[in-house]
PABA-579535 format. One record per residue (C-alpha): x, y, z. Coordinates in Angstrom, 2 decimals, always signed. Example, Ala and Ser with C-alpha at 12.3 -4.5 7.8 and 13.67 -1.06 7.14 Angstrom:
2
X;Y;Z
+12.30;-4.50;+7.80
+13.67;-1.06;+7.14
This chain:
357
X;Y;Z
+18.21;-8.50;+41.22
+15.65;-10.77;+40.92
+12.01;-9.63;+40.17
+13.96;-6.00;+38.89
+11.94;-4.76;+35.18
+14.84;-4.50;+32.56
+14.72;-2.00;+29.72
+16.02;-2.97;+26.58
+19.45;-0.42;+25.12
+19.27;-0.49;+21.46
+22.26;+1.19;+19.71
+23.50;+1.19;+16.25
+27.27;+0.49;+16.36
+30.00;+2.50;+14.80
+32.46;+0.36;+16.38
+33.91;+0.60;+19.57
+32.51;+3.17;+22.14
+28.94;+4.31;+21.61
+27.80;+8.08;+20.45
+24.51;+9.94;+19.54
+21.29;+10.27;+21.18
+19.37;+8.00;+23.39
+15.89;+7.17;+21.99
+13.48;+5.05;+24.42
+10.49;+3.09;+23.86
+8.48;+0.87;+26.30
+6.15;-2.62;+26.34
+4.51;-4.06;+29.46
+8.00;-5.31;+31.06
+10.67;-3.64;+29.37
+12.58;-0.23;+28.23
+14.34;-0.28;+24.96
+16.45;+2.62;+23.51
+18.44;+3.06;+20.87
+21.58;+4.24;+19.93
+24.14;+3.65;+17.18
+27.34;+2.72;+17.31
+29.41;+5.27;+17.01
+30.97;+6.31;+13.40
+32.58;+9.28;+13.97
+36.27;+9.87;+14.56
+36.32;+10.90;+18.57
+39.76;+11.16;+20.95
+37.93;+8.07;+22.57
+37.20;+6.20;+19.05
+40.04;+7.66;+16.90
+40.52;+4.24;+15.02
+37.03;+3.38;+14.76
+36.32;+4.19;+11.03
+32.59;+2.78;+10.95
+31.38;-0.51;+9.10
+29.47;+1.41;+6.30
+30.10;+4.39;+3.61
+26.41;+6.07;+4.87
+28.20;+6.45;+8.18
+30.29;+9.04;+6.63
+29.57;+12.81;+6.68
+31.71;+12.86;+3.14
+28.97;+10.50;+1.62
+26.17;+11.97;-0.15
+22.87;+10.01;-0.13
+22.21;+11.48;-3.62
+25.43;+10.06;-5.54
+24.65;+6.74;-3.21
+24.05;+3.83;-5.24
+24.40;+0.11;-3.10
+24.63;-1.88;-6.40
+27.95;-0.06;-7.21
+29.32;-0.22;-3.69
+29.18;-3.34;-2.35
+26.25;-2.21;-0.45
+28.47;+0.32;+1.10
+30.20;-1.93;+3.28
+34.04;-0.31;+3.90
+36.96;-1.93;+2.55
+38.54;-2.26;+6.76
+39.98;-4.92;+9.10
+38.11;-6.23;+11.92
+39.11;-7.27;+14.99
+37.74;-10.35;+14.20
+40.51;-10.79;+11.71
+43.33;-11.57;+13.91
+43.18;-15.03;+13.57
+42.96;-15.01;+9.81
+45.95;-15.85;+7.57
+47.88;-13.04;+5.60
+46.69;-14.99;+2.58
+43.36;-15.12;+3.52
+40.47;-15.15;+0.57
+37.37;-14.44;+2.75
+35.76;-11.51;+0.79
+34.78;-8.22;+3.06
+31.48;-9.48;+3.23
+32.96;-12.77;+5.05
+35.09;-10.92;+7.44
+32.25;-8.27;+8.44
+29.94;-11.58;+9.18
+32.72;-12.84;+11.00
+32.69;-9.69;+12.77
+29.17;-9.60;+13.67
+29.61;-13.39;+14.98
+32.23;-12.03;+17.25
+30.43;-9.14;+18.55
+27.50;-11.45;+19.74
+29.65;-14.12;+21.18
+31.84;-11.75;+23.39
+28.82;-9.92;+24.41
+26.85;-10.78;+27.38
+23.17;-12.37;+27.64
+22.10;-9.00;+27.61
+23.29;-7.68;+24.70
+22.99;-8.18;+20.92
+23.58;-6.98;+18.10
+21.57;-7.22;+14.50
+22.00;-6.44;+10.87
+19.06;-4.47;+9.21
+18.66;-4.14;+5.70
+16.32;-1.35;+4.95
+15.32;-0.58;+1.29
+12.77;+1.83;-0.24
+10.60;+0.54;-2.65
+11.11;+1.32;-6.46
+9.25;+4.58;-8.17
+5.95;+4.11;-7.81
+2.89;+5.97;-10.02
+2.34;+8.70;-6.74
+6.47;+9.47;-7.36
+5.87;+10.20;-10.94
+2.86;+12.33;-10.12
+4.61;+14.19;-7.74
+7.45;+14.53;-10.16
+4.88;+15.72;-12.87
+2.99;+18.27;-11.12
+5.61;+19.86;-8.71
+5.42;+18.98;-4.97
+3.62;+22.27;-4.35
+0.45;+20.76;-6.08
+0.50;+17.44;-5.36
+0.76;+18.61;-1.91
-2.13;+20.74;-2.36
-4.28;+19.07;-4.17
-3.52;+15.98;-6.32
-2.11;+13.85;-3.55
-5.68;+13.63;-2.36
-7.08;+12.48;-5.17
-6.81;+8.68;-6.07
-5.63;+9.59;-9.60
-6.26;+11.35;-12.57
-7.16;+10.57;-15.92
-4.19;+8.31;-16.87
-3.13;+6.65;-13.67
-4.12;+5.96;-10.28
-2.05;+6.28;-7.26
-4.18;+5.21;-4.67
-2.06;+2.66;-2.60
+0.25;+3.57;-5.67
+1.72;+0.39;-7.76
+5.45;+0.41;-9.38
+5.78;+2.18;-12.19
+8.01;-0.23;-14.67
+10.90;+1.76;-13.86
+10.00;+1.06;-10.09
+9.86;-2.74;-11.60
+13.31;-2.24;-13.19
+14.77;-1.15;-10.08
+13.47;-4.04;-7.84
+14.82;-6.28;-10.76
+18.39;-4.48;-10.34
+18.45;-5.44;-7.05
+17.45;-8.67;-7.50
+20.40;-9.06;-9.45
+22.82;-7.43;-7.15
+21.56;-9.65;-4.62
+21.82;-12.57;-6.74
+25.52;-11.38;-7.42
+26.34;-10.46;-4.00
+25.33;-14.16;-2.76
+27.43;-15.95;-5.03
+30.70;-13.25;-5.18
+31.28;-11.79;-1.97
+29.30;-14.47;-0.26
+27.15;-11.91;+1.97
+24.73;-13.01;+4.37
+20.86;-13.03;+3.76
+18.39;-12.04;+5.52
+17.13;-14.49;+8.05
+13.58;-12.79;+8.23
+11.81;-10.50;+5.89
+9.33;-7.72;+7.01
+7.37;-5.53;+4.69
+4.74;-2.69;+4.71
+1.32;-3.57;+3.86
+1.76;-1.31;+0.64
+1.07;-2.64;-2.64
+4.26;-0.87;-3.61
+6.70;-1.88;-1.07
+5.48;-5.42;-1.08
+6.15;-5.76;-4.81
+9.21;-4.22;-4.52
+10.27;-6.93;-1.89
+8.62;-9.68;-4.57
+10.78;-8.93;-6.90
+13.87;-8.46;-5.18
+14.26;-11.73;-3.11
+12.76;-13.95;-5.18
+14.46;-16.68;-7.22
+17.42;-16.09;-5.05
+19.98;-18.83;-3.81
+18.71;-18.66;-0.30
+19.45;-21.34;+2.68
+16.29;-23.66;+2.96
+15.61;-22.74;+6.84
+15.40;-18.91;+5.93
+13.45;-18.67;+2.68
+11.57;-15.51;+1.80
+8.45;-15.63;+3.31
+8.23;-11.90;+4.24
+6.37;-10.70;+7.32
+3.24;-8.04;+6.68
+3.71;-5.27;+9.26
+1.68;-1.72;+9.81
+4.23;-0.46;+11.19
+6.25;+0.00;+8.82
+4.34;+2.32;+6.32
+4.73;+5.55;+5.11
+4.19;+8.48;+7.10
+0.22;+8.45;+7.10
-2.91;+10.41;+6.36
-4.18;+12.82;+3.64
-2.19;+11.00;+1.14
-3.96;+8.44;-1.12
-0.79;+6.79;-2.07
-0.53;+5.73;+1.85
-3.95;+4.53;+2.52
-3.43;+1.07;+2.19
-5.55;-1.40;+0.57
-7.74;-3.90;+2.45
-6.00;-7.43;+4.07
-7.89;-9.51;+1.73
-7.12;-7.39;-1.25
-3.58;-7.87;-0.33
-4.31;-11.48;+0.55
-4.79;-11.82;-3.12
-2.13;-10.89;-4.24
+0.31;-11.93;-1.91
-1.75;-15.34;-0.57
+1.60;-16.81;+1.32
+3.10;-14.15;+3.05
+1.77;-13.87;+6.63
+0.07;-10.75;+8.26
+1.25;-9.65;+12.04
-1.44;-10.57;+14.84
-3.90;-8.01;+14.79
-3.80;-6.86;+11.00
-7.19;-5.36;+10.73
-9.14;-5.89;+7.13
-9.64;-2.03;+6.61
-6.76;+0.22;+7.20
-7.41;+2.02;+11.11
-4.80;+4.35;+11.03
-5.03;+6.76;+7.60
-6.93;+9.69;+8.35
-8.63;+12.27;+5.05
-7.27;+15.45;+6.85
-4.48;+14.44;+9.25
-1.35;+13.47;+8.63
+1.47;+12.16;+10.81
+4.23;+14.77;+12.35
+7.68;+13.29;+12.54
+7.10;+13.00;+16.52
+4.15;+10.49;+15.68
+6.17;+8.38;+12.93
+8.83;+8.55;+14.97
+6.55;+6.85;+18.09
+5.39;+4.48;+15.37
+8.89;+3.24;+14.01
+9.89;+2.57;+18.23
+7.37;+0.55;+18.81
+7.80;-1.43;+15.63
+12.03;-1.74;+16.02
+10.94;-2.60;+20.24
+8.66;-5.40;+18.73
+11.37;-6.96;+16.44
+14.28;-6.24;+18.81
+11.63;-8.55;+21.75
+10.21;-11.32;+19.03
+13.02;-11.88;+16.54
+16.55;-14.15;+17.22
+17.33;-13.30;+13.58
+20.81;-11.51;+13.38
+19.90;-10.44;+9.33
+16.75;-8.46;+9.22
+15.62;-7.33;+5.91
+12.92;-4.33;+5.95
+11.10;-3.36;+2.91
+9.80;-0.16;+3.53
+9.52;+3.84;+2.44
+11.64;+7.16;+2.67
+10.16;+8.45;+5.45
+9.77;+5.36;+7.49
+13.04;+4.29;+7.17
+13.79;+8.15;+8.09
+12.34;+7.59;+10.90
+14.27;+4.66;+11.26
+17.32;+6.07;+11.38
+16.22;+9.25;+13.32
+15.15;+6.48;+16.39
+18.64;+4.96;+16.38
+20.35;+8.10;+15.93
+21.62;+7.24;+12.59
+22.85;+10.48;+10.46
+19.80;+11.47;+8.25
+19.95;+9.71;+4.91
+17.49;+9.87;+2.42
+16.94;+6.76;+0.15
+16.44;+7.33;-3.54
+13.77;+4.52;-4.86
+14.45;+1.63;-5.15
+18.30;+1.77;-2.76
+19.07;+0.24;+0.20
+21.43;+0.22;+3.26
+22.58;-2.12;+6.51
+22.49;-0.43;+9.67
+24.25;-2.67;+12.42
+22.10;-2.25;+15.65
+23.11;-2.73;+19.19
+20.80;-4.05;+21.76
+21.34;-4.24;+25.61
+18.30;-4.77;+28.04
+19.27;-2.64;+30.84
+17.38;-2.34;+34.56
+14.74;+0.21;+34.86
+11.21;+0.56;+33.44
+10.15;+3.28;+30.97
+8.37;+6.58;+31.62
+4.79;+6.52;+30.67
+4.27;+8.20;+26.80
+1.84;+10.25;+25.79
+0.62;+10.30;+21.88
+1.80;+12.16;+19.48
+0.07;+14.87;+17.49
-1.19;+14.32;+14.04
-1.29;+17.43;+12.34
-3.82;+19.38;+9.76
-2.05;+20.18;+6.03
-2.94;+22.74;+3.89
-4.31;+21.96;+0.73
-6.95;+23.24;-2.21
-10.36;+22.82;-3.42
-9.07;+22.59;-7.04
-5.47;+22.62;-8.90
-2.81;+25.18;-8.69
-2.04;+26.68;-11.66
+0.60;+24.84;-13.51
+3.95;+26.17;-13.46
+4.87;+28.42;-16.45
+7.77;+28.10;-18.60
């Protein structure tokens, strides 16, 4: 009816029918919630396999590697291939695109649907801390501190194996374009870590990409780590980042000093979680791109896939994964939310003991 608020569906698809739970989040005129397609074999979706190997309860995140897997994508037919010749020599990557295409053009003007590419950043000098001292006392205590006498981890740089991975998939992607002809990204976000953002430097650049969608990556908050206590997540200032990054745009609004890291709170997953819908409701309401690429960090991209009901998958450094996202703006407003709670850690005045042998 005309005048009636519309809330926005958001669903990641597993093929056919749609399974999993319902996550909302709201804006000034609409409701958008998320949901994923469904993946899972169901009496209603029985020959719905999924698009990708993450989908799969058999997959382990651990032994995932997207260089060595076509970036998981499933060796399947489409329903999008029945007018395609026996002989045809579109690669998977074709035929899934083709896919997508159809999926948008027999959906109505409400719905769409969008391909996000979400990769962790490579090891950074806070992972090899952590790695170092045991995640009982970096937790504790050396998590807090910008460093120690070797390295700093304060808005934590890549480590040159962190460098090496970014370069590794910088060559996949460089591969991937020219084999199996996949599509790139049509806009780039990043988080406003030093870490994520060189990760995403490294990765896309010097690619083979089309003219009209080069990578110009978009800085967004929102898309940080989970935040507070943690020096590695305190980001650095906008013009420090300015400097090194002098062409890539900030969001509207990026303050110069970071507003949201707190010394002795740190996010819960409720409060990430309220973070990542309102950044995934702003992209879903200001971006026509179909191929999203999101540079980001384990437990934003977590959170990620918590919000669209995804199967939890954690992300090594440095690996990647698509998740295909459904979006339907549906009528109805959203219920009012309330912020989440931040939550006090427990940590000590000086170093644990280290661990004996």
């Amino acid at each position: 009816m005309a005048g009636e608020e519309e809330r926005i569906k958001l669903n990641q698809p597993v093929h056919m029918h749609m399974l999993g739970r319902r996550r909302n989040l709201c804006s000034l005129n609409s409701f958008i919630a998320f949901l994923l397609v469904a993946t899972k074999n169901t009496p209603d979706t029985a020959r719905s396999r999924g698009y990708f190997l993450q989908d799969d309860e058999a997959t382990d995140p651990k032994a995932f590697d997207f260089t060595t897997s076509n970036f998981g994508l499933k060796v399947r037919s489409y329903p999008a291939d029945v007018d395609l010749s026996a002989n045809s020599k579109l690669t998977q990557w074709q035929r899934f695109a083709r896919e997508v295409s159809k999926l948008n053009h027999d959906s109505n003007s409400k719905v769409t649907y969008k391909l996000l590419y979400l990769g962790r950043h490579g090891e950074g000098y806070h992972n090899l801390a952590e790695a170092f001292y045991g995640t009982e006392a970096w937790d504790c205590y050396w998590s807090l501190q910008d460093g120690n006498e070797t390295s700093t981890w304060a808005d934590a740089l890549l480590t040159p194996v962190g460098e090496g991975q970014a370069q590794k998939a910088n060559s996949f992607w460089r591969t991937q374009i020219k084999d199996q002809k996949m599509p790139t990204p049509e806009s780039y976000y990043t988080s406003p870590l030093l870490r994520c953002m060189a990760t995403a430097s490294i990765t896309f650049s010097g690619l083979d990409l089309p003219k009209d969608h080069p990578f110009i990556p978009t800085i967004k908050e929102s898309f940080r780590e989970a935040i507070g206590v943690h020096t590695c997540d305190r980001r650095s200032s906008k013009s420090v980042i300015h400097s090194h990054y002098p062409n890539w745009p900030f969001e509207e609004g990026f303050a110069e000093e970071d507003p949201l890291w707190s010394a002795t709170l740190r996010e819960t997953n409720e409060a990430i979680d309220q973070r990542t819908l309102t950044a995934v409701e702003d992209l879903f309401a200001t971006d026509k791109s179909t191929y999203i690429s999101i540079s980001a960090h384990s437990g934003q991209i977590a959170s990620m896939l918590r919000v669209l009901g995804h199967r939890a998958f954690g992300l090594g450094t440095g690996q990647a994964i698509p998740v295909l996202v459904k979006a339907e703006k549906v009528p109805g407003s959203a219920p009012p939310k309330k912020d989440a709670p931040w939550e006090t850690v427990s940590t000590c005045s000086k170093p644990p003991p280290a661990p004996t042998a």
